[in-house]
C-alpha positions in Angstrom: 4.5 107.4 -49.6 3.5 107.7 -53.6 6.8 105.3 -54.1 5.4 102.8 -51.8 2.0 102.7 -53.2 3.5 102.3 -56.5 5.6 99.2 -55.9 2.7 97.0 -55.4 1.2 98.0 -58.4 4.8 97.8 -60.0 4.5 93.8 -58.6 1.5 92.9 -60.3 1.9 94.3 -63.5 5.6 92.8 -63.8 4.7 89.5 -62.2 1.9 88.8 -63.9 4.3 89.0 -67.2 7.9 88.1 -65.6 9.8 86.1 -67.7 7.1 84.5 -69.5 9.2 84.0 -72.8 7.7 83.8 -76.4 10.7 82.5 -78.1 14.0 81.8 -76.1 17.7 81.4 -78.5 20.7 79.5 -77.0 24.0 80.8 -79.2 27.6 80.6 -78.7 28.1 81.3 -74.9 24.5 84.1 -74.7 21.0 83.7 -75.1 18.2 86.0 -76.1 14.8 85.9 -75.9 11.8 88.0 -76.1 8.7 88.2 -74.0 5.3 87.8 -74.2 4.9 91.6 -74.0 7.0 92.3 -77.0 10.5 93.4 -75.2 14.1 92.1 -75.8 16.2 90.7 -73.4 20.0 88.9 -73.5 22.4 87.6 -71.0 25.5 86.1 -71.2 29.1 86.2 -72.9 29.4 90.4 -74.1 32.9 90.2 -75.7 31.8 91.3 -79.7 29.1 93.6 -78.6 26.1 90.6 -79.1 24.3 91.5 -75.9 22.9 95.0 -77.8 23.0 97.1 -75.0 25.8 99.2 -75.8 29.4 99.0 -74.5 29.4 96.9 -71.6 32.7 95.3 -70.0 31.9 92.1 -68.5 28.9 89.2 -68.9 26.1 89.4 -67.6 24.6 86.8 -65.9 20.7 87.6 -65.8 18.6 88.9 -68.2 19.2 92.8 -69.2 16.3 94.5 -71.4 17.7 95.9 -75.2 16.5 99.4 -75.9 13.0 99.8 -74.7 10.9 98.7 -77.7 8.5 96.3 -77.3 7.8 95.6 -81.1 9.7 92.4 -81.2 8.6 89.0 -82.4 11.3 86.9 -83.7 15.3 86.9 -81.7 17.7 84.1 -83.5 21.2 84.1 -81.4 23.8 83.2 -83.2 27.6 82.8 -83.1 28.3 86.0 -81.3 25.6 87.5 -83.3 22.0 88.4 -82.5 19.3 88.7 -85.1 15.4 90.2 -84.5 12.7 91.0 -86.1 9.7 93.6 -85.3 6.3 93.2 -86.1 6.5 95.4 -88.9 9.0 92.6 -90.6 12.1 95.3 -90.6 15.6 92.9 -89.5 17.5 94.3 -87.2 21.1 92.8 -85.9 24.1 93.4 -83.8 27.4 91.7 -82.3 30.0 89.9 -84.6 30.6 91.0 -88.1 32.9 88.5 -89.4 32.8 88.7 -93.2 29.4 90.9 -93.1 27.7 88.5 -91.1 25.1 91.0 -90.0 24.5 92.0 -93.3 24.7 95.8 -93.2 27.6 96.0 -95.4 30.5 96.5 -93.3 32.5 94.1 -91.4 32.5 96.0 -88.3 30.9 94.8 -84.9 27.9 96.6 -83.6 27.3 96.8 -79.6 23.3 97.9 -80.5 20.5 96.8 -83.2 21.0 98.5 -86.4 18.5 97.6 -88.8 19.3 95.9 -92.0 18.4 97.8 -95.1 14.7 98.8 -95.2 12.8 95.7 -96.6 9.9 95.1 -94.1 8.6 91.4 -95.2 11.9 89.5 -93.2 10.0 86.0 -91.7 13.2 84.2 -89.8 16.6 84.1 -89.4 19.5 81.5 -89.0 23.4 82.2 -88.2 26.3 80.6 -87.4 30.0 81.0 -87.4 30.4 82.8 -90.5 27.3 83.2 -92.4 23.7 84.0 -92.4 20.7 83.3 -94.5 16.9 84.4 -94.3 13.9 83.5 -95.6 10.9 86.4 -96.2 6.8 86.4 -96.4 7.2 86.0 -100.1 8.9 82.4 -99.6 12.4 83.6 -100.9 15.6 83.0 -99.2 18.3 85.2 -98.6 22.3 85.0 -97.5 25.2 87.1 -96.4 28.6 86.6 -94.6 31.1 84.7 -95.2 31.7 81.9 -98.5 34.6 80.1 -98.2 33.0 77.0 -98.6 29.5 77.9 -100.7 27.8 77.8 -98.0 25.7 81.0 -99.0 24.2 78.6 -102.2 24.6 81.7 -105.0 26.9 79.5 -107.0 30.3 81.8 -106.2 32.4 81.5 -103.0 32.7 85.0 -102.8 31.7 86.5 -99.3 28.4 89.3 -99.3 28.1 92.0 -96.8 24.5 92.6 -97.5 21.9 90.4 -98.4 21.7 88.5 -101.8 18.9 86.4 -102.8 19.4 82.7 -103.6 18.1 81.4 -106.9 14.5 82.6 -107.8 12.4 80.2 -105.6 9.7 81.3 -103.8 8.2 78.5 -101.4 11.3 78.1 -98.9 9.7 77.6 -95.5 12.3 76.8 -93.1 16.2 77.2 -93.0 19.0 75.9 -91.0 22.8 77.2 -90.5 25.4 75.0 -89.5 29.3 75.8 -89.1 30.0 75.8 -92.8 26.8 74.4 -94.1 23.2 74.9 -95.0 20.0 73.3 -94.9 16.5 73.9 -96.0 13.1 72.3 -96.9 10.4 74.1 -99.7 6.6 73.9 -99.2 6.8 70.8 -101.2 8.5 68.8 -98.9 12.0 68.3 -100.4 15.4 68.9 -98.3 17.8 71.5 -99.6 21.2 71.1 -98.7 24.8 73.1 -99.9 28.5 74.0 -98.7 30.8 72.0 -97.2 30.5 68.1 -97.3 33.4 67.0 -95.7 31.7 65.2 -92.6 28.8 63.9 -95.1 26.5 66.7 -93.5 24.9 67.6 -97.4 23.4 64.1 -97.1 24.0 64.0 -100.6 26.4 60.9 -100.6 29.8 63.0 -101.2 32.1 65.0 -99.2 32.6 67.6 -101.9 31.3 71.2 -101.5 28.2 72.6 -103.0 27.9 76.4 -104.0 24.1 75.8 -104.9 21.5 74.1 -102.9 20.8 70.8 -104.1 18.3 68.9 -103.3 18.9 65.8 -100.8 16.9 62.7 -102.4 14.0 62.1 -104.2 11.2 62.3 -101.3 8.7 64.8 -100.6 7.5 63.6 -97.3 9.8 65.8 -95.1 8.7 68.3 -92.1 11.4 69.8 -90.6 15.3 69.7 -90.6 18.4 71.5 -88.6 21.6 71.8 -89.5 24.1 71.0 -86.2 27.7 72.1 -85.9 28.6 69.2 -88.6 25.9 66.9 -89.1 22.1 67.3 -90.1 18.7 66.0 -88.8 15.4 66.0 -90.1 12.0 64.3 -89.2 9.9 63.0 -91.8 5.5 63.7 -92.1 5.4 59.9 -90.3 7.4 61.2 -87.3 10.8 59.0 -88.4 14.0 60.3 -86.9 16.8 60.8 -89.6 20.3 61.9 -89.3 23.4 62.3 -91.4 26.9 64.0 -91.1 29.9 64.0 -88.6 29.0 61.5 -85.7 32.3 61.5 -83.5 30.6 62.2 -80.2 27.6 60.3 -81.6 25.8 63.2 -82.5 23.8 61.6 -85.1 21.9 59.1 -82.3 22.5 55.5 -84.4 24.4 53.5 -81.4 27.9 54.3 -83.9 30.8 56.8 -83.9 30.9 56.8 -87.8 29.7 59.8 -90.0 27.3 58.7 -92.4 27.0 61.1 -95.8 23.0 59.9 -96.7 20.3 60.1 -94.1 19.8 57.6 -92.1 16.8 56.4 -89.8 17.2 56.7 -86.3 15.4 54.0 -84.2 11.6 53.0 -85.0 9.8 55.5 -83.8 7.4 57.7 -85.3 6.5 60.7 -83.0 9.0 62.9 -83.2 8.2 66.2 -83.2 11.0 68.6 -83.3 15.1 68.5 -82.8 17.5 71.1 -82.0 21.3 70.3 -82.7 24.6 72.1 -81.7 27.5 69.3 -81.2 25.1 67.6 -78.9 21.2 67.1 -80.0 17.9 67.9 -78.3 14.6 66.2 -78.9 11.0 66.7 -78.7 8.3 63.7 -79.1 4.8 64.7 -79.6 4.1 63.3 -76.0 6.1 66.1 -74.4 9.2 64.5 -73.0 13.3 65.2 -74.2 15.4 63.1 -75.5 19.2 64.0 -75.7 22.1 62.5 -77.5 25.7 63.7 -79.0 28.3 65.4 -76.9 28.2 66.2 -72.9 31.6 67.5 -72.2 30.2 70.2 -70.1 26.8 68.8 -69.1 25.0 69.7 -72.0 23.2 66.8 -72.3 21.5 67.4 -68.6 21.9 63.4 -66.9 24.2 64.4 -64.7 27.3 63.2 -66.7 30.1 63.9 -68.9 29.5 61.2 -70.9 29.1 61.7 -75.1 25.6 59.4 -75.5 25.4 57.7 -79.2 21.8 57.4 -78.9 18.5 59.1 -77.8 17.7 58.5 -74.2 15.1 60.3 -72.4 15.9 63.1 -70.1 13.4 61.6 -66.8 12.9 65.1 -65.2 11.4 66.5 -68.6 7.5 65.8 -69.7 4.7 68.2 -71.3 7.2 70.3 -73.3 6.8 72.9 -75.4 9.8 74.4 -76.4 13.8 73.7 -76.5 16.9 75.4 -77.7 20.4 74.4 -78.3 23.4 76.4 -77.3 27.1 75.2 -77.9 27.2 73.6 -74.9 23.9 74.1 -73.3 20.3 74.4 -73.3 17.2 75.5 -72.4 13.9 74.0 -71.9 10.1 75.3 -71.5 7.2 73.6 -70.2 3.4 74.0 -70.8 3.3 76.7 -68.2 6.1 78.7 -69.6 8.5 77.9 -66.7 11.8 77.7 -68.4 15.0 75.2 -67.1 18.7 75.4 -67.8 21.6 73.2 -68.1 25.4 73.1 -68.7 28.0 75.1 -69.2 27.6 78.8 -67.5 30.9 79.8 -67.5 29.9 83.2 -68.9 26.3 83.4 -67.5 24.4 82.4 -70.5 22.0 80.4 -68.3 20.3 83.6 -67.0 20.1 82.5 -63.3 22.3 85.2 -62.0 25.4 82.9 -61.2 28.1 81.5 -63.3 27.7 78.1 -62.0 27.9 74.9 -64.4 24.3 73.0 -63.7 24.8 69.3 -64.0 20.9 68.6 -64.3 18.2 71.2 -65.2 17.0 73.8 -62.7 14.4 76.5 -63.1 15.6 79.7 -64.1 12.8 81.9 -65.3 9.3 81.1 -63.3 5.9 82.3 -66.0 4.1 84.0 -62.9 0.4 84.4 -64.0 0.6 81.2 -66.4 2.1 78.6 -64.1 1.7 79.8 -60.7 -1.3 78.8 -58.4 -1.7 80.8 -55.7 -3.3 79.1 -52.6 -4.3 80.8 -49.4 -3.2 78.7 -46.6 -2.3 80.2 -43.1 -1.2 76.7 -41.9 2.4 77.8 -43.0 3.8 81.6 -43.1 7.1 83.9 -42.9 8.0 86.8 -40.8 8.4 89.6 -40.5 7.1 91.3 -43.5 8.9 93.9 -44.7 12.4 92.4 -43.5 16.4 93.4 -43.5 16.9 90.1 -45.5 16.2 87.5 -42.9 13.5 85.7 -42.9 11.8 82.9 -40.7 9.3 80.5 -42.3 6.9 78.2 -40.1 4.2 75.7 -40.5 1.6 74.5 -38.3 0.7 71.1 -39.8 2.6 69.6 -42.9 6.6 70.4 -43.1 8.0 72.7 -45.5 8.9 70.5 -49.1 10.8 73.5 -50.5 11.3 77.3 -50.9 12.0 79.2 -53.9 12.5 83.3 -54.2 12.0 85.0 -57.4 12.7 88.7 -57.8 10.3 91.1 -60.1 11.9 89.7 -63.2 11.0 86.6 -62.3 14.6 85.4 -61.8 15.3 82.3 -59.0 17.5 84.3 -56.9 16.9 81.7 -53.8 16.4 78.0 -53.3 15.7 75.5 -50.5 15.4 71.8 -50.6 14.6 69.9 -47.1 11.9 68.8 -45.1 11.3 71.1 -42.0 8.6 72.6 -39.6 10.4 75.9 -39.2 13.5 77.3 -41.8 15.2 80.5 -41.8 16.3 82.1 -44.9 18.9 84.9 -45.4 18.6 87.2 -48.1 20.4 89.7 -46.4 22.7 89.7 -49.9 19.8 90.8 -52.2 19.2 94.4 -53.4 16.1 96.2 -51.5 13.1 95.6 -53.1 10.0 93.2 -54.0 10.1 89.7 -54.0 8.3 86.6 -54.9 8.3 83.7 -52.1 6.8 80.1 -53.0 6.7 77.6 -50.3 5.5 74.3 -50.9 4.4 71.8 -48.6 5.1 68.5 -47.8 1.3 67.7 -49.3 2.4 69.8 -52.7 0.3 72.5 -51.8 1.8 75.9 -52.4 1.7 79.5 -50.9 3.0 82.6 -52.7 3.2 85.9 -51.4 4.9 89.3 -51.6 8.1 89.7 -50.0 9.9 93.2 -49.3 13.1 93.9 -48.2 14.4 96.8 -46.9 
């Protein structure tokens, strides 16, 4: 009887926080992200130990919490690596140590967080393939891994283990880690760029490599820039689009195939607002909607297609956006409520829906329950019975059911049905025993949700 009273409660507390994500990363075949309420989660491809929750032997496909600590405010999910940080600025990282990566002085892989060293002022984090750099509270930047190419900027091509501080400035506010490059802006403005410049991705007119970061231009008016796979993109104070690097899927967005090794402006427009870039390029305007361009081999790019796309277009089932992230071959997307969408390649589950299904277009993934979720008390349409073995028979008395959508307590879609009907049955006979969250929306947009148990 206590257990059953409890689960209730249990419902609220969870719902009212499930899967309302502060920060989500896209990496190389995982995710990570970490809620509202301070916990880290991953999902995804396990192989090197990048999930953090100890030896595990096949991918997970939904959400699974790291430790229990709920301390965390910053996750950056890297190339089979994961990086955090707590609220009491300590780093903390696990998964692929390829030439010290990780930064804790070994080149071993790590299947949980192990902080790194005992400094407690780390600010953010950027890691790809090979290499790593951070930037602290005191504006100075850091980097570790590998240095084939100089991509670390300390003037040597020697790989670090642990964390060495590049030159002795102290007004780095952003930095960006590409396959074998890096690039950075400074509180003044200016774009920083070093390593390798074979594609033109330094933007510094050459294709020679650069041990030290060197500064790309002359101009000062700069607000962000991200370093893709092998290319760059940055968006000027006026809201100007530029690009520069390797364009062979027609990453860089100019209508060409050819790498350009200077920025160049893409388009006219002046409200752009933020990018994100793997081989394929996701975009922000200040009005809300996504713009994609670059490679779509497996979807990535959301329009249905498998076509590369030289130039932004607009992605028509995306407005009032908040937040996007980039994985290798597929992304995620928030909106103002916090409801997060998926799309492309899921081949190892880093799209969190609890399947391993490629997804063509977006589709929801995490609902924000308690941000984005209006509850409406309408006894026109209902379900029964209530508790149930798993099926379950929905009915309404004046407008048709639109659509149906089950979420467990984690806020996970586990259920979803499109079509226009008076009376639907759904079997859920398949799910674990527990609570659930049903949404039914009518014909008229108007929406029910209620408590579901199964049995």
């Amino acid at each position: 009887m206590r257990l059953k009273l409890l689960i209730p409660a249990l419902f609220i507390i969870l719902s009212a926080h499930a899967q309302c994500w502060q920060k989500i990363s896209a990496g190389n075949q995982f995710a990570a992200a970490v809620k509202n309420d301070g916990t880290l989660w991953t999902w995804g491809d396990y192989q090197y130990g990048q999930l953090g929750i100890g030896n595990v032997t096949s991918d997970i496909g939904a959400p699974a919490q790291v430790g229990i600590d709920n301390d965390w405010t910053f996750v950056f999910a890297g190339w089979y690596s994961t990086f955090a940080i707590k609220n009491n600025g300590t780093l903390w990282a696990w998964g692929q140590n390829t030439y010290g990566k990780l930064g804790d002085g070994t080149t071993a892989n790590k299947n949980i967080p192990i902080q790194i060293g005992t400094d407690s002022n780390w600010q953010s984090i950027s890691s790809n393939i090979n290499s790593t750099m951070g930037i602290k509270t005191d504006g100075s930047l850091w980097a570790w891994g590998g240095n084939q190419s100089g991509q670390l900027g300390d003037g040597t091509y020697t790989n670090r283990t642990a964390p060495v501080r590049i030159g002795l400035a102290n007004d780095w506010t952003s930095i960006s880690v590409g396959t074998s490059h890096s690039v950075g802006r400074r509180a003044d403005g200016t774009l920083w760029a070093w390593g390798i410049g074979i594609n033109g991705q330094l933007g510094l007119g050459t294709t020679q490599f650069i041990n030290v970061p060197t500064q790309i231009g002359v101009e000062t008016n700069w607000a962000f820039v991200i370093a893709g796979e092998q290319h760059s993109i940055a968006i000027k104070n006026n809201g100007t689009l530029w690009a520069w690097g390797n364009n062979a899927s027609g990453q860089l967005g100019d209508g060409t195939t050819v790498s350009k090794n200077v920025p160049i402006q893409i388009g006219v427009e002046s409200n752009w607002s933020k990018v994100m870039s793997k081989n394929h390029n996701l975009a922000l305007k200040t009005d809300g909607t996504l713009w994609v361009w670059g490679s779509n081999s497996s979807y990535q790019l959301g329009d249905g297609t498998v076509i590369n796309r030289t130039a932004p277009q607009q992605l028509s089932a995306a407005s009032g956006l908040l937040n996007v992230s980039a994985g290798l071959s597929f992304f995620f997307y928030q909106n103002s409520t916090g409801t997060v969408y998926a799309c492309g390649n899921n081949s190892d589950g880093m799209l969190g829906d609890g399947s391993f299904l490629n997804r063509q277009t977006p589709v929801e993934v995490f609902l924000c329950t308690g941000l984005g979720f209006t509850v409406f008390d309408d006894h026109a349409s209902q379900f029964f019975p209530n508790p149930s073995n798993g099926i379950v028979y929905l009915q309404s008395k004046t407008n048709r059911i639109q659509s149906v959508q089950v979420y467990d307590l984690l806020g996970k879609l586990v259920l979803n049905e499109n079509r226009m009907s008076n009376q639907m049955q759904l079997d859920l006979s398949d799910k674990r025993k527990g609570v659930y969250l049903i949404k039914i929306t009518s014909e008229n947009n108007k929406v029910i949700t209620q408590k579901l148990v199964i049995q």
